[in-house]
N, C-alpha and C positions, 0 to 999 in steps of 0.2 A: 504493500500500500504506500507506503513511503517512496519507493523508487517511483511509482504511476503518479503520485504527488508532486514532486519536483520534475519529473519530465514533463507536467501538462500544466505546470508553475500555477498550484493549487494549494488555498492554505486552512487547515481546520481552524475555526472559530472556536472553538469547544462549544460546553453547552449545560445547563443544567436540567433537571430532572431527573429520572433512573440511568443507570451505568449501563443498562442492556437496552436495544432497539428490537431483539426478537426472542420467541420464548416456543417452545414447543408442545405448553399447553397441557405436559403431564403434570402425574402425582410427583410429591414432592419425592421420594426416590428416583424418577426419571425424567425427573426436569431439568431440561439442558438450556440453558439460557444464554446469548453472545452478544454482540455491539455489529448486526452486520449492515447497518445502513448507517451511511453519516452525510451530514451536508457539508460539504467541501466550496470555498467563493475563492474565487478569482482575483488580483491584484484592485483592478478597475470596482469592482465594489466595494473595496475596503477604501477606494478615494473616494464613491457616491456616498456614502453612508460615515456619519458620525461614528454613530451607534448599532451595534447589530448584535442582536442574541440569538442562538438556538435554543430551543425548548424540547424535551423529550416526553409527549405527551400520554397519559395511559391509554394502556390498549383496550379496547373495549370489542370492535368487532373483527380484528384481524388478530395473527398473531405478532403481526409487525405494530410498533407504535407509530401514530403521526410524529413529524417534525415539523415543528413551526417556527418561523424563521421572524423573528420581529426586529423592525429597521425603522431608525427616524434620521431625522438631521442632527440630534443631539441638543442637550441644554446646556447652558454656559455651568463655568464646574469652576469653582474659584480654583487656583492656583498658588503654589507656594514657589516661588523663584526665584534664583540664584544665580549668578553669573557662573559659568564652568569653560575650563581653559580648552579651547579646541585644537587638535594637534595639526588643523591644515594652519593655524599662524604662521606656526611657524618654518615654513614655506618661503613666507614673502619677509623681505628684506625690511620694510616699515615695520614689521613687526618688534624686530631686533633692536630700532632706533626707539620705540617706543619702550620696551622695557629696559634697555639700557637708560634713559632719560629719566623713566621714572623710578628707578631701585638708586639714581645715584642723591636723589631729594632727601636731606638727613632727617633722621628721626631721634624719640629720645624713647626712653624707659628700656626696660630689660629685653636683652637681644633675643626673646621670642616674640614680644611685644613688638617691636623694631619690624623684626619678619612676617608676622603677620600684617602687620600696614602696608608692608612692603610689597607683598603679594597680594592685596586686594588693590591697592592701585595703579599695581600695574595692569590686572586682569579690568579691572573700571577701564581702564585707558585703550586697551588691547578691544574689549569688547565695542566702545563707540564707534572706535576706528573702523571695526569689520563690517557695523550694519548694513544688510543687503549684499555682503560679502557674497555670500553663498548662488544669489539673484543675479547678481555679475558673472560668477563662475559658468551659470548653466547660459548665459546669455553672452558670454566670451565664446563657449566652446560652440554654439550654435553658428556662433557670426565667422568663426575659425574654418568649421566644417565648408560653408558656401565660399569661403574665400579658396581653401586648398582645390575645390571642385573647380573654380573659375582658373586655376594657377594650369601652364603649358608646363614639357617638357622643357621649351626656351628658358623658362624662371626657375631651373633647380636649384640654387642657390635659395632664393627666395619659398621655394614649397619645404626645401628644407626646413627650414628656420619657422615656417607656419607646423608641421610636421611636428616638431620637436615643441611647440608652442602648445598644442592642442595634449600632445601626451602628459603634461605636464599639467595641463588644465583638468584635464581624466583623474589624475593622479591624487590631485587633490579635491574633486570629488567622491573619488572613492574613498578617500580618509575620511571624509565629513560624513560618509553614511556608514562605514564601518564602527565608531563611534556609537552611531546609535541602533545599528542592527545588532550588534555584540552576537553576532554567530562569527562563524571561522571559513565561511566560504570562498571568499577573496585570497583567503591566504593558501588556502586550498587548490585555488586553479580556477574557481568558477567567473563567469563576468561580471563586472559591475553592472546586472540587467535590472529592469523595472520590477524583477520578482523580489531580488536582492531590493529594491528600496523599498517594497511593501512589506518585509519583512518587518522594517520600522517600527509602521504602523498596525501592523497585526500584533508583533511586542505591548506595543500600548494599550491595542482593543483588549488582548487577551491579561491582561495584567488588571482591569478595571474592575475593580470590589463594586457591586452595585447591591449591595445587599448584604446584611450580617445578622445575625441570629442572637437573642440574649438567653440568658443563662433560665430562661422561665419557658423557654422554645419563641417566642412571639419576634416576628418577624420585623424587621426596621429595612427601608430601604432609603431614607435620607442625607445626606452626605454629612449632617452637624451630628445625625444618630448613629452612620454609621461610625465617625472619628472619634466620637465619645465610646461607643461599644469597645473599639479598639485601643485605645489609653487604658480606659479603665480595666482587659484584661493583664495588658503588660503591665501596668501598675503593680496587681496583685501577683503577677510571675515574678517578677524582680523584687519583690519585696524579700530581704534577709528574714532568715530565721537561725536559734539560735544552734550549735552545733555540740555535741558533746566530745569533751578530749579524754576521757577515762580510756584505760585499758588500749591503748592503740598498741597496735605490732611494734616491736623492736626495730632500728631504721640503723641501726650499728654497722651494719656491713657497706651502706652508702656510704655514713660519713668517713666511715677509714679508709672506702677510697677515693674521697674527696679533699680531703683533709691534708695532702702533700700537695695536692695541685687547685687548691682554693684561690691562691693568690692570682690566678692566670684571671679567673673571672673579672675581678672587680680592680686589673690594674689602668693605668689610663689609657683611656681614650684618644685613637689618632684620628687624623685628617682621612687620610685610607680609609679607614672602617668606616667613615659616615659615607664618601663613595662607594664605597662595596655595598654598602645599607642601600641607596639610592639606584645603584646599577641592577640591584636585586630583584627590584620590585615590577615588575609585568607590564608592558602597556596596554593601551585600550580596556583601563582599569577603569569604574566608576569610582569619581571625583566624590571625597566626601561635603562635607557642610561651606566649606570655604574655597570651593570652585577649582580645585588647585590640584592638579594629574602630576603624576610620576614623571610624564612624556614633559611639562614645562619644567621643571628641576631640571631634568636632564639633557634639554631643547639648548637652554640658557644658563647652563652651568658655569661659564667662561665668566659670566655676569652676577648668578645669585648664589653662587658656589661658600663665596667668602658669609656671606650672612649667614647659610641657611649650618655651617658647620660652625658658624660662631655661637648659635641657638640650640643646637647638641649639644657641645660642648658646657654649654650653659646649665642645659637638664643634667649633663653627667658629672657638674662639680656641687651641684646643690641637690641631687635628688629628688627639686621638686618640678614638677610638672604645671606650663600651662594650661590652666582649665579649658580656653578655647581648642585646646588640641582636642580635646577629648570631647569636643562637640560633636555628636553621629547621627547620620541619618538611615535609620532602620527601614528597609526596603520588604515587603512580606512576598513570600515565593510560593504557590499554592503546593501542598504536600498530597492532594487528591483532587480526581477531577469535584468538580462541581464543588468546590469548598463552600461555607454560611456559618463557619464559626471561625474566631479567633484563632484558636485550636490548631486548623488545620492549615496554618499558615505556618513556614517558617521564617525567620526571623535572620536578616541577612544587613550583618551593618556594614555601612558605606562608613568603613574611617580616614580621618584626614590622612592625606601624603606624609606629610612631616610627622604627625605619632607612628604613621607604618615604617618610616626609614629606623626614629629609635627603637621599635620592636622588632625589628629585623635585625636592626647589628646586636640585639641582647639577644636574639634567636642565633645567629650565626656565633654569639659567644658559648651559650652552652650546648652547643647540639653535640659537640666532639664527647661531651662528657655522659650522653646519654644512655651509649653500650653498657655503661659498667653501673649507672644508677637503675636501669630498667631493667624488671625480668623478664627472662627469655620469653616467659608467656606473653607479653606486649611487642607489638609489631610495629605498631602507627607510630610513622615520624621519626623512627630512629636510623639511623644510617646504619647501614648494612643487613637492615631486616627487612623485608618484602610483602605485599600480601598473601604474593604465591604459597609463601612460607607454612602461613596458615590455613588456606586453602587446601595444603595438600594433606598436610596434618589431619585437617579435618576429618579429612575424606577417608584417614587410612585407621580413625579410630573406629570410624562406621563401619569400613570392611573387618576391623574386628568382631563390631557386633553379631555380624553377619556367622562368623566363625567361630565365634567361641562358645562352645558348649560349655562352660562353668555355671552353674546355679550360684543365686536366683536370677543372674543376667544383667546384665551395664544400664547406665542411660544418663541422654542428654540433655542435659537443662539451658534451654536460651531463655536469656533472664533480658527483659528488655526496659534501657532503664529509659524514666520518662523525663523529656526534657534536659537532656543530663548535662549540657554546656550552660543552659542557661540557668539551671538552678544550684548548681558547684558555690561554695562556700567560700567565701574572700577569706575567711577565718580559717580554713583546711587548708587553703593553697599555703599561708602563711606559717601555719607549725610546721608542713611539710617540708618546706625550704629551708626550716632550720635546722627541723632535726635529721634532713638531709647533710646540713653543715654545710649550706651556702653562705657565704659571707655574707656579713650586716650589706654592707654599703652594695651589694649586686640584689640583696631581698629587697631592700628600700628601692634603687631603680626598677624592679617588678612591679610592688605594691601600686607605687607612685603611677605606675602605668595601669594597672588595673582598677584601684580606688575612683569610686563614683563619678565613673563616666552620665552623660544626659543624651537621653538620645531623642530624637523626633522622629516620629514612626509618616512615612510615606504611604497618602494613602486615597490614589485616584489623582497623585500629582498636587495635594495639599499636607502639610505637615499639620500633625497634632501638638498640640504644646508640650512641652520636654518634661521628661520623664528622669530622675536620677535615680540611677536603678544601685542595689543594694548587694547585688550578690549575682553568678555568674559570669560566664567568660565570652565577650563579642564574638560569635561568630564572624568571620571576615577580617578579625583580628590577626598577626600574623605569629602572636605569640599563645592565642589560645589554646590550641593542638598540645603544645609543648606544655603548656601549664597542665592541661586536662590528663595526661598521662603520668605526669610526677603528683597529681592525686590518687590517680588511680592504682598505683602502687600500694595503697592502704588495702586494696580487694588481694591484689597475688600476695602479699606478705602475709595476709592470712591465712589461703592455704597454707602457703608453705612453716607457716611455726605453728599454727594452730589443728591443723590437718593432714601433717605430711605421708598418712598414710592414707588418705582417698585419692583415689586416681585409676589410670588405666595403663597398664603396662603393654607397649606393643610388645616388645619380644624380652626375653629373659636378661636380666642382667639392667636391662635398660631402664632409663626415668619412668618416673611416674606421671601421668599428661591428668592434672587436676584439671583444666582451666585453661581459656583463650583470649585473650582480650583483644581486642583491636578498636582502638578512642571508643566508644559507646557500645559496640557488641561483646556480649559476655557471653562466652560458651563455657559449662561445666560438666567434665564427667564423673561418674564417681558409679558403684554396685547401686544395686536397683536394691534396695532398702531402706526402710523407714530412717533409720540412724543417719542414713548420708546424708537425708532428706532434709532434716532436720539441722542436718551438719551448716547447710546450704543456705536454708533459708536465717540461719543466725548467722554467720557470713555474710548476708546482703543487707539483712534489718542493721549490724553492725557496723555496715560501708556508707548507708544511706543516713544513720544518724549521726556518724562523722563528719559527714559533708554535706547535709541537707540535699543528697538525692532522693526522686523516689524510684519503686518497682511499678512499672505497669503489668499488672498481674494478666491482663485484659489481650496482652499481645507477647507476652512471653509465651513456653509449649514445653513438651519434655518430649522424650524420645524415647523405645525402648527395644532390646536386642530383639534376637528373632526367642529367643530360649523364654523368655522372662513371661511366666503366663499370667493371663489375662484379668483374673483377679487383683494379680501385684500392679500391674498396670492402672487398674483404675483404682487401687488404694493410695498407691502413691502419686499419682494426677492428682485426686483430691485433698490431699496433704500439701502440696507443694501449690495449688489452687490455681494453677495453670492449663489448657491444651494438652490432651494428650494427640499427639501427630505421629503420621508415619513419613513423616518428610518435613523438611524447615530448611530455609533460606539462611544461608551465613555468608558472608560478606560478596555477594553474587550469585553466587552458586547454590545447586541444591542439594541436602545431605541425603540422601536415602537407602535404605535399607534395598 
């Protein structure tokens, strides 16, 4: 369906209603249900129409349902707007004389303060200069095209120089819509065609919250009810709660070998590492609160180089962070078709440039030391470990269960935690880092970077007023990965002092495989009995009240060998108050018996 989609440059709207279009009308034993009709529109009617929804209507005399396709012109939709740096500027030569001009205008107060004035007026300056920029571009290349056609063989000099005029006008129209298509086709090979520009605008259709649902079921479709609906969830996500520190695992064998080579983290800071911080970071990134992309740092480095390292430097002698850095714009990513709750959105922050360069060179400071603070059971984000890794692992404890005839028989517990970046504990991350035996002065550059961030939640292209959230780690962040897994070390230390004798041995002589983790998925093996069961679920009550995660008991499952009969099975599903499955999804892939 996809490849018949882009060959006939067709793009699904989505849709809400039911996830199935046709049913076959049996008993619920033999009712097979699919998605086999959809309404597919065109580039040209996503320019006709504002607005356009699919609806998946009930079926009543077929066994197919109606699709109803509802289209207006749109109603004006307030807006929340920002200047943001566009990477074709920097193209044109004015561009250059203008931020040079305006970065060399002194300023005073502290040299973040400095750089952020710095950068907003240059981007004020950059942005008057270009309006209609774009309007010029399609109506240069227009007037380009008629000239080259009117141009002879006699004028190759001059078709030349038209030639190489128009490529260049192409060039940077393809920049200006790469930007806002954020697909990778372009780079890929495909053309800068009209389907590629509707992509844009399908981006946007398809992005449009028109509708949110409250916590009573009753339905709001107004833009102040739905912004309000949406605050007031992330309000109560990010609110802190308190955490308990009794009885945590022993963290002794991190810091001994940490503890010869501590000084490496937290010595100073060069000129280099805020480059390498800068060169690091991705283009055709979205720009967080203050308009201000990777690609302009790095455009006009020659020029804002000296400030923007004099501003680093600044955070890394005093530890403390400006608060405008840590202004965010939460962008929501639907997690299911037809989302109508908060819920089913995920949470995706636009951080500034300048806090992603410091989280990046504090990322590139401790990633080297990760091998030896992480257990092998942890995969994500550590150098030299793979997903493959654990994917195969998986796979080869299943064909265990497959084969092993021991009584009463193995099984898998995937424990799926809910929310689990966003509701991570500021207070967990911080004893962790100690009693890892990270130095003072590298926990304080952490903290200072994760301490109450405000964020404005994006929503239909208007922001909601700012939220300072309490607990949790930004997604989008580039230091969150790495925090979330030196928490999660509180789960495998468990096993391993508490437990070390649950597991699953593939072959004689070899480890024992308790446990999987990879950032948020948790696989556990352990004998199919009540004791492990139990082992298990006080292991997770114990991880979750450490760090104010929770269990979603609702989408966890267990597993169980082929031997293990079917009584034990459903004793211990109901103990463990999870799914019993003959099959479950881990990081891709499917484990099955």
């Amino acid at each position: 369906m996809s490849d018949f989609m882009a060959a006939n440059e067709l793009i699904d709207p989505g849709f809400s209603g039911s996830a199935f279009t046709w049913t076959n009308n049996k008993d619920a034993g033999s009712r097979i249900s699919s998605r086999l009709d959809r309404f597919l529109i065109s580039s040209s009617i996503l320019d006709a129409f504002q607005e356009l929804r699919v609806s998946h209507l009930s079926r009543i005399a077929s066994d197919h349902c109606p699709i109803l396709c509802t289209v207006s012109l749109g109603r004006h939709r307030a807006r929340s707007y920002w200047i943001k740096f566009e990477d074709i500027w920097a193209s044109f030569p004015r561009a250059w004389q203008l931020v040079s001009e305006k970065w060399r205008v002194p300023d005073t107060g502290s040299e973040a303060s400095k750089l952020n004035i710095k950068c907003q007026r240059s981007l004020k300056a950059l942005f008057f200069w270009s309006k209609n920029k774009y309007k010029m571009l399609n109506k240069l290349r227009d007037e380009l095209d008629r000239e080259i056609c009117m141009l002879t063989v006699v004028q190759a000099e001059s078709l030349r120089y038209k030639v190489q005029l128009l490529n260049s006008t192409l060039g940077r129209l393809s920049t200006w819509w790469r930007q806002r298509a954020k697909v990778k086709w372009i780079e890929e090979g495909d053309d800068n065609t009209r389907f590629f520009h509707s992509m844009a605008s399908a981006r946007r259709r398809t992005n449009l919250i028109d509708r949110m649902r409250l916590p009573d079921g009753q339905m709001v479709s107004e833009q102040t009810d739905v912004l309000q609906v949406v605050k007031e969830f992330f309000e109560n996500k990010w609110r802190g709660t308190p955490i308990c520190e009794d009885a945590w695992p022993s963290f002794e064998a991190q810091n001994t070998t940490l503890a010869p080579v501590a000084t490496l983290l937290d010595k100073a800071i060069t000129e280099e590492e805020i480059w390498n911080g800068v060169r690091a970071l991705g283009q055709n990134r979205a720009p967080g609160r203050d308009g201000v992309t990777a690609s302009f740092f790095k455009s006009f480095w020659s020029i804002v180089g000296k400030q923007v390292t004099a501003a680093c430097l600044e955070f890394f002698a005093t530890g403390s962070m400006d608060p405008n850095w840590k202004e965010t714009v939460v962008v929501l990513i639907p997690k299911t078709n037809n989302p109508d709750r908060p819920s089913m959105y995920r949470p995706i922050s636009l951080c500034q440039t300048i806090y992603k360069i410091v989280a990046k060179m504090l990322v590139n400071r401790m990633q080297g030391f990760l091998p030896n603070l992480i257990s092998g059971e942890q995969a994500a984000f550590v150098p030299g470990r793979s997903i493959s890794d654990h994917c195969l692992l998986g796979q080869e404890v299943l064909n265990k269960f497959k084969i092993s005839k021991s009584n009463p028989g193995w099984m898998a517990v995937k424990v799926d935690m809910e929310q689990a970046y966003d509701k991570m504990s500021w207070r967990t991350l911080e004893c962790v880092l100690s009693r890892m035996g990270f130095p003072l002065k590298f926990r304080s550059w952490i903290m200072s970077c994760i301490f109450s961030p405000r964020f404005s939640i994006m929503v239909n292209g208007q922001l909601t007023e700012a939220v300072t959230a309490e607990c949790g780690f930004r997604q989008g962040c580039p230091l969150s990965p790495y925090l979330f897994i030196l928490c999660s070390e509180l789960l495998s230390l468990q096993f391993h002092q508490r437990c070390p004798e649950m597991g699953i041995q593939l072959k004689a002589g070899g480890p024992m495989v308790s446990h999987l983790l990879y950032a948020d998925d948790v696989l556990c093996f352990a004998g199919a009995s009540i004791s492990n069961v139990k082992k298990i679920i006080s292991i997770m009550e114990n991880y979750c009240a450490w760090t104010g995660q929770r269990v979603n008991r609702s989408k966890s499952a267990i597993m169980f060998s082929k031997v293990t009969s079917s009584s034990t099975k459903h004793r211990l599903a109901r103990l463990a108050g999870c799914r019993k499955v003959e099959e479950m999804d881990y990081l891709g892939i499917k484990l099955t018996l």
